[in-house]
C-alpha positions in Angstrom: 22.5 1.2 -37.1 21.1 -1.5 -35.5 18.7 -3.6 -37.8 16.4 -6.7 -36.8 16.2 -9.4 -39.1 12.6 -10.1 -39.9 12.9 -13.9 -40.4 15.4 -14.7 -36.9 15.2 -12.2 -34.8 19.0 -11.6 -35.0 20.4 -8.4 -34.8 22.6 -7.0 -37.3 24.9 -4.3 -37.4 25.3 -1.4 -40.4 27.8 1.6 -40.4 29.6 3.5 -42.3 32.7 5.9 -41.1 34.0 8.9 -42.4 37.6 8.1 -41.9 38.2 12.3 -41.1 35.5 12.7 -38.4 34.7 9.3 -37.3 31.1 10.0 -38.0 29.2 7.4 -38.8 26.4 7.9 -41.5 24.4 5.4 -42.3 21.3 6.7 -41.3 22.2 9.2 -44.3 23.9 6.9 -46.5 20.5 4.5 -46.5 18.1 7.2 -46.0 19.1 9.6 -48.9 18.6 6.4 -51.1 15.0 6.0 -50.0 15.5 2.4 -48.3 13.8 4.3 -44.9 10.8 5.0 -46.1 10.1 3.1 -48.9 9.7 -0.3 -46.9 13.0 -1.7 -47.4 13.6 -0.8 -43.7 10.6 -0.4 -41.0 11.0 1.0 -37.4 9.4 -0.7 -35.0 8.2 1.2 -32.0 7.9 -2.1 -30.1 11.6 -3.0 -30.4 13.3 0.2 -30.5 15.0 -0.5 -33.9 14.7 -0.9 -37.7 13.5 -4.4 -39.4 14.5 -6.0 -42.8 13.9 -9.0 -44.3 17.4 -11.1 -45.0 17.8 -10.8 -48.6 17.4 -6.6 -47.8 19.9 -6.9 -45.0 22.1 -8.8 -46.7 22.0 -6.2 -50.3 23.0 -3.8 -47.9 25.5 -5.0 -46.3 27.3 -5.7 -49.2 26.3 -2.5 -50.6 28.1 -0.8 -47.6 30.8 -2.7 -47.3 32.1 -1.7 -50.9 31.1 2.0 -50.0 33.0 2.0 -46.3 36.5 0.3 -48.5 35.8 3.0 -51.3 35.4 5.9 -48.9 38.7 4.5 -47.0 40.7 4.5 -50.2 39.6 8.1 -51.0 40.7 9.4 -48.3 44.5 7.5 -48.7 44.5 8.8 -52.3 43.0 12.1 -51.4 46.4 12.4 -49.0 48.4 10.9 -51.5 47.6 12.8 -54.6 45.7 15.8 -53.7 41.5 15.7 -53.4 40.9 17.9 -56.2 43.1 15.2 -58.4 41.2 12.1 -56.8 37.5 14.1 -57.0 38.5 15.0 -60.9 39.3 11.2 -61.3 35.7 10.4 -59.7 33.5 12.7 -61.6 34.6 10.8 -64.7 33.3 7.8 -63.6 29.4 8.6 -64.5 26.0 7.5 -62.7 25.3 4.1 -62.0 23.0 2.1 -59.7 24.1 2.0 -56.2 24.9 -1.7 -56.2 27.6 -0.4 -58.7 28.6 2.4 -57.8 31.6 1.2 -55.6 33.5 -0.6 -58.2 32.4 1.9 -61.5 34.7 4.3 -58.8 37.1 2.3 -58.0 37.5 1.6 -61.6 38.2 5.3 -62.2 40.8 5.4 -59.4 42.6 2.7 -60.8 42.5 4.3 -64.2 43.9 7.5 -63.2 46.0 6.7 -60.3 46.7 3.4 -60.7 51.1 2.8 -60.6 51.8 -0.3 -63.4 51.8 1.7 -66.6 51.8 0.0 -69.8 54.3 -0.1 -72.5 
């Protein structure tokens, strides 16, 4: 996803992959948070493409690199150690904001999976 920066004019790029299909679904992953039509992100008819401010772009970058690393490391332990083991491990984690949300998992998957064990 292709996204304008208001202040430069710069194009910037966002994706996210699912590691099985190769699909990438950002569009989803930003939509079913709200971000396309609650002004975060505007499509301009003019340009051909979607427009955020900096500070917006930049929140979401972030936002989806965490989730694209998470996503990658489900899928190792998912091969590893079973799905239904690594899915168990995630539903313990609990809600939290998005901007969260990647290392709250991550900190599940260390707790159950992770291979120092203490004494």
């Amino acid at each position: 996803m292709n996204i304008i920066i208001k202040e430069t004019g710069k194009v910037e790029t966002l994706s996210i992959i699912d590691p099985k299909t190769g699909v990438n679904y950002i569009s989803d992953f930003i939509g079913n948070q709200g971000a396309l039509s609650d002004g975060q992100f505007t499509f301009d008819e003019n340009k051909d493409g979607w427009v955020a401010d900096q500070a917006t772009f930049d929140w979401w970058d972030k936002v989806v690199d965490d989730n694209q690393k998470l996503v990658d490391r489900v899928s190792l332990l998912s091969a590893e150690h079973g799905a239904e083991s690594v899915y168990a491990a995630i539903t313990e984690a609990g809600n939290v904001d998005l901007e969260d949300h990647a290392a709250n998992i991550n900190q599940a998957l260390d707790d159950a999976f992770s291979t120092e064990k203490e004494d």
